[in-house]
N, C-alpha and C positions, 0 to 999 in steps of 0.2 A: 504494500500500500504506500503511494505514496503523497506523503502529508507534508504540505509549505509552509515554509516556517510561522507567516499568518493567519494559518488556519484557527477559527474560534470551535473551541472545545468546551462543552459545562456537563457537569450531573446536577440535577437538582434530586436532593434525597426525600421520600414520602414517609419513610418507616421509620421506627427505631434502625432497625436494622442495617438500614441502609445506611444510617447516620454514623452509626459506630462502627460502619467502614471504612467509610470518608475519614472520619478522627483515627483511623486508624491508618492514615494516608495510603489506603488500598483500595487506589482507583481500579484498576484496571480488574478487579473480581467484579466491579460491574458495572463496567463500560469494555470489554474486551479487545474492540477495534481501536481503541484510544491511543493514545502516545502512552509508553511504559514509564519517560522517566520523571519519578514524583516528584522531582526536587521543583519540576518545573511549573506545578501543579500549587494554585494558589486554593488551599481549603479552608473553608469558614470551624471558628474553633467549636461552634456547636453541630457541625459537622451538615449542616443543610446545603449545602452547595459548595460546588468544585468548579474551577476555572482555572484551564491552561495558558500560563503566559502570561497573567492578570499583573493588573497593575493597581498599586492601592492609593485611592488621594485622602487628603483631610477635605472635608465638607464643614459647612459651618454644625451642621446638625450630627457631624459623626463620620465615619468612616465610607467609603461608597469604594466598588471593587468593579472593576471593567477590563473585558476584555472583546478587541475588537481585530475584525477581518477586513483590511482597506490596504487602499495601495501605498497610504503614507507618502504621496509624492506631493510636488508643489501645487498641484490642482485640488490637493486636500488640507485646508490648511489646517482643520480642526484635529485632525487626526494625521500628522507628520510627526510622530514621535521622536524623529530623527536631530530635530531641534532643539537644542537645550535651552529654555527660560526658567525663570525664577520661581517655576512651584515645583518645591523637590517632595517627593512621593517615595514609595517605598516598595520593590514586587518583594515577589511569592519566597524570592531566597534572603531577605530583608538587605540587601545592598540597596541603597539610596538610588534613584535615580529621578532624571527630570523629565515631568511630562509640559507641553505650550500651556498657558495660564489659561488664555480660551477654553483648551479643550477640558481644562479641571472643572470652570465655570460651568461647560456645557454638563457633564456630569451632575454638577451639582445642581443642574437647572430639571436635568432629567428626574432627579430623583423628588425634589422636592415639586416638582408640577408635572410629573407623567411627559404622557403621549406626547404633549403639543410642542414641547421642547426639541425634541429630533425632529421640525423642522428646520431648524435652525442648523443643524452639521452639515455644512457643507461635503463635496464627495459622495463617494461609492461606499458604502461599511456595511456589515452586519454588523449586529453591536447586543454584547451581554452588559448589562450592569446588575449588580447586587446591589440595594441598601440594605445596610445592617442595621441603621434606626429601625427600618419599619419593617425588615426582614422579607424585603418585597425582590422580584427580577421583574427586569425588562429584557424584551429581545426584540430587536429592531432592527429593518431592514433598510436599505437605502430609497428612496423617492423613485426612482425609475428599473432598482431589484439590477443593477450591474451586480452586486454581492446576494450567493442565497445563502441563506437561512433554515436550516431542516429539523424538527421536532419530534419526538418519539417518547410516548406516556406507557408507562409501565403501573403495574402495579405499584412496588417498591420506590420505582424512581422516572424521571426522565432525564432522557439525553439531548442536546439538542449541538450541531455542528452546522460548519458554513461549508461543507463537503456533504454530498450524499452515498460517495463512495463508501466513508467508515460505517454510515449509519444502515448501511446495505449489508457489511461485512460483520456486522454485531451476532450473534449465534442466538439472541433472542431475540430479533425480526422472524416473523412466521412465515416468511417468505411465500407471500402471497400476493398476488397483484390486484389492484381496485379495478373494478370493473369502468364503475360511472368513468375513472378518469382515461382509462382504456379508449373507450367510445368518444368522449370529447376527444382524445389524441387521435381518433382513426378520421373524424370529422373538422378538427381543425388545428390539431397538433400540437397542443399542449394538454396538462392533466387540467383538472377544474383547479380552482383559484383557491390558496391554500392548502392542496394537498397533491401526491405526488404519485408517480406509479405504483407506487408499492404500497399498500393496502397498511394504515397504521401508521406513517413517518406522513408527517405535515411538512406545508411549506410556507412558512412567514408570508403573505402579500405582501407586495412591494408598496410603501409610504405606510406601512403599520407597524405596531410595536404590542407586542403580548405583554399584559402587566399580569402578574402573578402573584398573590399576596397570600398563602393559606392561613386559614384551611376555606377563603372562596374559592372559588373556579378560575380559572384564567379565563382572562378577558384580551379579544385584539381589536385594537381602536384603530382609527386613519388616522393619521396626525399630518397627510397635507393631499391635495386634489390638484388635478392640473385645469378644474374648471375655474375661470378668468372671473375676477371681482373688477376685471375693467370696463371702460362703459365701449360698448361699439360705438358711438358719435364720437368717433376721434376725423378730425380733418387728414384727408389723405396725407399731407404733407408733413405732419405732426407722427401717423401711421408709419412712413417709410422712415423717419429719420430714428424713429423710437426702435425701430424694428433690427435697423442697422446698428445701433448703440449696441441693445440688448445681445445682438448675436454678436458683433465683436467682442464686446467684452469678457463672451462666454468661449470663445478661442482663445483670447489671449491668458486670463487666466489658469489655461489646461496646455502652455508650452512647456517643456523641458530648458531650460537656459545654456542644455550641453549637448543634447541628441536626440533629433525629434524622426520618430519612421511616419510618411502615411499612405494610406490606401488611397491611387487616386486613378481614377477612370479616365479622369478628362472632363466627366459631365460637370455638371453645376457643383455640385453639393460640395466634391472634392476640391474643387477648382478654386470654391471660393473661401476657403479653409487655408487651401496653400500660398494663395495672393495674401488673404491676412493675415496670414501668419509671417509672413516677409515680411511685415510693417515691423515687427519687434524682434525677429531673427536675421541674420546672416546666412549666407548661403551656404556654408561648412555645418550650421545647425541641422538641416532641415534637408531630408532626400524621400523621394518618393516612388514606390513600390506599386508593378501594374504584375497580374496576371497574365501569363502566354500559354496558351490551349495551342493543340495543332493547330495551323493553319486551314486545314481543309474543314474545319467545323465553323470557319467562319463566326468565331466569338469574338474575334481580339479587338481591346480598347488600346493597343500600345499607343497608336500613332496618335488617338490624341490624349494621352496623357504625356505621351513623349511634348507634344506642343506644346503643352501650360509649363512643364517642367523646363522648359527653355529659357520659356518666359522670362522666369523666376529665380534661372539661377542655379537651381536644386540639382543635383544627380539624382538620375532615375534609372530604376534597377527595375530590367523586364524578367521575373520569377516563372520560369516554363515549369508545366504540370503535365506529364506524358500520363498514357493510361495506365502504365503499370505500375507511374508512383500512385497514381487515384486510388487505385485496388488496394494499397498498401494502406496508405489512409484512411481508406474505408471501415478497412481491418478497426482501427482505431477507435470512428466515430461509433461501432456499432460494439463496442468494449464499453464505450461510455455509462458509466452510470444512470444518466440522464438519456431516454430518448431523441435521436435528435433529427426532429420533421425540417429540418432546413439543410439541404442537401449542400449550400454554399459551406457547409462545415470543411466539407474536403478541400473545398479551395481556400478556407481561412485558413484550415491547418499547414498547408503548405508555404500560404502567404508568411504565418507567425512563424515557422521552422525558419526561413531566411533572414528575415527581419530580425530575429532572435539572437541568428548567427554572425550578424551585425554587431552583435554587442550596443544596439540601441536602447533606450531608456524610456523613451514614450512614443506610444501610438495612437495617432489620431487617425478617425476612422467619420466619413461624416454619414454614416446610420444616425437615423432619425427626421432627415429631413424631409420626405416625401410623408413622415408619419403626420408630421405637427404641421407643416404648409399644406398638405392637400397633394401629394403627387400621386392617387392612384386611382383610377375610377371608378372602383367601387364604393370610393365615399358618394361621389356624384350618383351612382347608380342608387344607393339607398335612401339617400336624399332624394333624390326624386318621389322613389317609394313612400316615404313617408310624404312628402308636400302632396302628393296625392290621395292619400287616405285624409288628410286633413283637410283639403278640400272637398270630399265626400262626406264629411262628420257632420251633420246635421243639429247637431244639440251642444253649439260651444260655449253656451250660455247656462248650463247647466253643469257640464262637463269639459275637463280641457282634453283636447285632442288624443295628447298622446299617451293620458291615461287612460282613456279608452283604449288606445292603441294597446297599451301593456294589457288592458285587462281581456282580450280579445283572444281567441283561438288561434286561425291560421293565418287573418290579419299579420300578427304577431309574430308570427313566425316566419313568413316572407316580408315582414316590413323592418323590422328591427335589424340592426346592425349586427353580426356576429362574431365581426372582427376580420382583418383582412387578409387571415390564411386559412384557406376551405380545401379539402382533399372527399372526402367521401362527401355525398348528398345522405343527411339524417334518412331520409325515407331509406334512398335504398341499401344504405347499411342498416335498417333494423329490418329488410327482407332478408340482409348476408349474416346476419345473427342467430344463434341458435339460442332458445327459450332457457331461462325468463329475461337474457337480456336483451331480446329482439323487443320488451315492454318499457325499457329504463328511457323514460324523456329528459333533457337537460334544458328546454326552455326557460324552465322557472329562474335560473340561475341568469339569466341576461336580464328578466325583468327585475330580479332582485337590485340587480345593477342598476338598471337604469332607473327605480325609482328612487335608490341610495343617490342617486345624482339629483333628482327631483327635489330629493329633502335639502341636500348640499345647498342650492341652487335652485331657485323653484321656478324662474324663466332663463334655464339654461338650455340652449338651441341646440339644433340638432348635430353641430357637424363637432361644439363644444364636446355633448357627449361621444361621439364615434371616436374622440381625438384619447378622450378620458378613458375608453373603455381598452382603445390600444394599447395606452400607456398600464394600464390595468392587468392585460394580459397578456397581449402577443411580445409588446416590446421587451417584459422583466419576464416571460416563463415560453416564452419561446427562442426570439434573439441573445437576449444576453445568457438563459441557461446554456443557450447550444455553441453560444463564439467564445464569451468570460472563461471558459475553464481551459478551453484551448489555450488563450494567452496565459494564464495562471499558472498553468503545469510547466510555461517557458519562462516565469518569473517576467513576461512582459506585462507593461501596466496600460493601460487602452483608455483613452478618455474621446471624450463624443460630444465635443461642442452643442449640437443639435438637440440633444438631450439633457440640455442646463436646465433645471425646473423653471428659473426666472424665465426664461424663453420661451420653455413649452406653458405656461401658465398665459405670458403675454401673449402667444401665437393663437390658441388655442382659441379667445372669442372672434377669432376673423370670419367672418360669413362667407358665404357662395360667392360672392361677386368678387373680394379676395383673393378666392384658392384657383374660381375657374372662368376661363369664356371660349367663346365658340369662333371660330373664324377659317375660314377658306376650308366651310365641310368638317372643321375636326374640333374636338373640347381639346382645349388643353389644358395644362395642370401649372401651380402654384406660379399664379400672378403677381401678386405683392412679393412674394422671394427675386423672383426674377428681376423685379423692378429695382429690389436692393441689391440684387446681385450685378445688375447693369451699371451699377457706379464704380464697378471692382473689375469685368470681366468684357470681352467683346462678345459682342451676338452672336457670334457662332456658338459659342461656348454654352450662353445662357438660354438659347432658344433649343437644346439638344435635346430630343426626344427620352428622355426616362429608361436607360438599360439598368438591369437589376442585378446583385451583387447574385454571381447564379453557381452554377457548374452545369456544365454539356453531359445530365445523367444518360440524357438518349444514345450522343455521340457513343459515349463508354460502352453502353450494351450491347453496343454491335460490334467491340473489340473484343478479340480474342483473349485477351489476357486482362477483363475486367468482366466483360458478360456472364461467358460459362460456368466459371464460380459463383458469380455472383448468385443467378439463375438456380445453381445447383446448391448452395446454400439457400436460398428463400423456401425452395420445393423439400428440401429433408427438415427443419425446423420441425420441431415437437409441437410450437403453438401452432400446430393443424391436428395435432391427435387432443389438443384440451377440452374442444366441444364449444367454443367461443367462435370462431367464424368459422362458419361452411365451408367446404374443400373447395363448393364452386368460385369462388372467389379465388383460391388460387389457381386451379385450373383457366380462370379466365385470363388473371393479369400474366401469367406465364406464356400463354397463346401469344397476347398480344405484344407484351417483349421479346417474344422471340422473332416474331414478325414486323420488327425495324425496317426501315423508318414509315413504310403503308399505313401501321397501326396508326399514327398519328397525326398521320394527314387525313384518314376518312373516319378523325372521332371528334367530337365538341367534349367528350367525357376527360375530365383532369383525369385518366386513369393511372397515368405516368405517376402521378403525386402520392393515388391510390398504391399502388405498387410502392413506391418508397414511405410511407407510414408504415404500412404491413410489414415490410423488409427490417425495418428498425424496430418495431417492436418486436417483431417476432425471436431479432437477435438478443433485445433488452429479455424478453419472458426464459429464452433459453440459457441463459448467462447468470441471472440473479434469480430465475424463482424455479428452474429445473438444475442449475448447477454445473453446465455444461461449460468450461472455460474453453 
């Protein structure tokens, strides 16, 4: 197993039992998967909680014990322990050391006013705190879930870790997988919110924090929204210059001052990350990194990333991906503790091995911008959906729209947003389901969301919500589960302008007229970016059609030294003998992957996507709940 030096580790004890194990500093009889050595291991002296790596402050009310999982670089300023200032503290093997005053304050903020206080830490963290006044934990996750967070309730005790790996490897997990979160993974690729594939281990939501006080129940609260307390009557011009403020500010606070890597296509997003980051770097700082697929798959972004990187100054490093490193890699993603429904894994992990080997220090990456400006069209598509069921609503005077909408059958179910990664259609995976799970619905769990926004915000608009609901789920339990641990296992540290809460919070009340407009026959996507991006970039650049951060899985299937394995691992998998989906399901996607590239031009069915859920869970079910390494 292997465990980063910042990884967050705790026990919380329920028993006697279990207390007088802890005070007997014998963690690991029961945490097994845990780090063995004690010394390193901060225990409370009435033996209720255990924290690896803890660090202790004085508070004004008493003692407070934390221990946190973040990058500690200069884009985190509260959590750089690397800094020595004037509050000296004490860990687990009682040598002095110094943690930033801020970040003691921010503790002491946490403990003595909860939840609402972690908005304020700036960065990526999961984050334990103990107070010993009130004999309370917190566990808290970051605003947009770049750090997870994983929980597991025992009788005796619980463990909770910012790895899913150890909490997988523990010998009392029952090694069982959740159904519900199965089905939302086969339909949109992540497990349901808060919890995870494996039936019993939770996942902190991303801007929540569990308060635990016993002997009540643990309780997890929001402590921040990225829905917008600003008024839309802003003058366009007030608009773009706020917009430009807010987004530079949130680059330049996230550069390295010694070695910056980033991902850049060419398109917009990166483009205009790498021009502003020149305003405060040198060109010796700052090089940038494009993927190279074979030529004949007709993917490559070289030439114009190669452009902007001229521009600019930058060295640019084209990083080639043959098919038989992919397969190699693959090997890897589908090891992953974590399911991982974003097939660009293969091409991140390749991207971070280089980069890595760079010996670079920050990676900038501009994921997020098509989330929070509006680049994809299925915000537009459901936006529509819904402006038309509201002007069907007959009774707005009694009723507002769109809680009718939530309260409604199939309305509801083709009007609401479900986030903007879809692999199976719900219908006809609970025809490929075998009984009782072909009856399990997961609607309820969108509208619980979207009237949690209602209460938040009770004239919060529609594209607000879609933007909230992203940042909710796909962004922190899809993206950042399946690319964060990639970098993490390279001790690289990733930061994502695009994803500054100030920015997703300001971006997010922009309307329709905003994100889209229509001209010469085509919708296009995120106007107001463009607009601020046209101050920084030429129109070639900014007017560039939306290519996605991808991998050529087709291209692959039809190579020899990436298909036939592949193909012949998906087809012998055990999760076809469990009684959870039908064989026909594999006998179909197997047909049609073997029938490259026909299959794909005469289907409107995502089934390619289909086939890569199933392929990645199938190897998650065989690997951690059959044992099959």
């Amino acid at each position: 197993m292997d465990i980063k030096p910042m990884t967050l580790f705790g026990v919380f004890a329920h028993s006697e039992q279990a207390r007088a194990t802890l005070c007997n500093r014998k963690v690991r009889r029961l945490a097994y998967s845990f780090p063995s050595d004690e010394k390193a291991w901060w225990i409370d002296p009435l033996g209720r909680v255990a924290l690896f790596g803890a660090t202790v402050v004085m508070c004004d009310f008493g003692l407070a014990v934390f221990s946190v999982d973040s990058n500690g670089t200069s884009n985190n300023k509260e959590f750089d322990q690397r800094t020595p200032a004037a509050f000296p503290s004490t860990n687990q093997s009682g040598v002095e050391s110094y943690v930033a005053s801020d970040l003691a304050g921010t503790i002491s903020k946490i403990c003595s006013r909860g939840a609402s206080a972690c908005a304020q830490i700036n960065g990526d963290f999961a984050l334990a705190c103990w107070d010993s006044y009130r004999a309370r934990l917190f566990l808290a996750r970051d605003h947009l879930g770049q750090r997870q967070l994983y929980l597991r309730h025992g009788a005796e005790l619980s463990l909770f870790c910012s790895m899913l790996g150890p909490m997988l490897e523990d010998p009392n997990w029952s090694q069982a997988m959740d159904f519900e979160s199965a089905i939302n993974y086969l339909t949109r690729g992540i497990p349901l919110v808060g919890r995870t594939m494996a039936r019993g281990i939770e996942s902190i939501p991303s801007a929540h924090v569990l308060v635990w006080e016993p002997p009540a129940r643990p309780t997890v609260q929001r402590y921040w929204t990225p829905l917008s307390s600003h008024s839309t009557s802003v003058r366009r011009k007030h608009l773009i210059r706020n917009t430009t403020k807010v987004l530079n500010e949130a680059v330049f606070c996230r550069l390295n001052q010694q070695s910056n890597a980033l991902l850049l296509s060419g398109g917009v997003d990166s483009s205009y990350i790498a021009v502003a980051a020149m305003k405060k770097l040198s060109s010796n700082q700052l090089r940038a990194y494009t993927i190279q697929y074979e030529p004949s798959y007709d993917l490559n972004e070289g030439c114009y990333a190669a452009s902007v990187a001229e521009s600019i100054g930058a060295e640019h490093i084209l990083v080639t991906l043959k098919p038989a490193q992919a397969y190699s890699l693959l090997q890897e993603t589908l090891a992953s503790p974590i399911p991982c429904s974003a097939w660009a894994t293969i091409t991140h992990q390749r991207l971070i091995g280089e980069i890595s080997a760079q010996n670079e220090l920050c990676l900038l990456s501009g994921l997020g911008a098509d989330e929070i400006f509006g680049g994809y069209d299925r915000y537009l598509d459901f936006y529509f959906r819904q402006r038309r069921y509201a002007r069907r609503w007959t009774r707005p005077e009694e009723i507002d729209w769109f809680n009718a909408l939530l309260d409604s059958g199939s309305n509801a179910a083709s009007c609401i947003f479900p986030g903007m990664a879809y692999f199976f259609d719900a219908r006809q995976l609970s025809r490929s389901l075998y009984q009782p799970f072909a009856r399990i619905e997961l609607d309820d769990f969108d509208r619980s969301f979207y009237r949690e926004c209602r209460s938040l915000k009770d004239k919060a608009h529609i594209f607000e919500m879609m933007i909230a609901h992203e940042c909710q789920h796909r962004i922190p339990d899809l993206l950042m589960s399946n690319f964060e641990p990639v970098a993490r296992a390279m001790n690289l540290n990733t930061a994502y302008p695009f994803l500054d809460p100030a920015l997703v919070s300001w971006s997010s009340f922009l309307g329709p007229s905003d994100r889209y407009w229509y001209e010469n026959g085509h919708w296009w996507a995120k106007k107001l970016y463009r607009e601020v991006a046209s101050k920084l970039l030429p129109r070639s650049i900014v007017m560039r059609r939306r290519a996605t951060y991808d991998a050529p899985i087709a291209e692959w299937l039809q190579e020899s030294s990436f298909g036939p394995p592949t193909l012949d691992r998906f087809a012998k998998s055990r999760f076809w003998q469990f009684g959870f989906l039908r064989p026909s399901v594999k006998d179909d996607l197997l047909k049609r992957a073997m029938n490259l590239p026909n299959s794909l031009r005469h289907s409107r069915r995502p089934w390619l996507q289909e086939f890569w859920v199933v392929l990645t869970l199938s190897a998650w079910f065989d690997r951690f709940v059959e044992g099959i390494r």
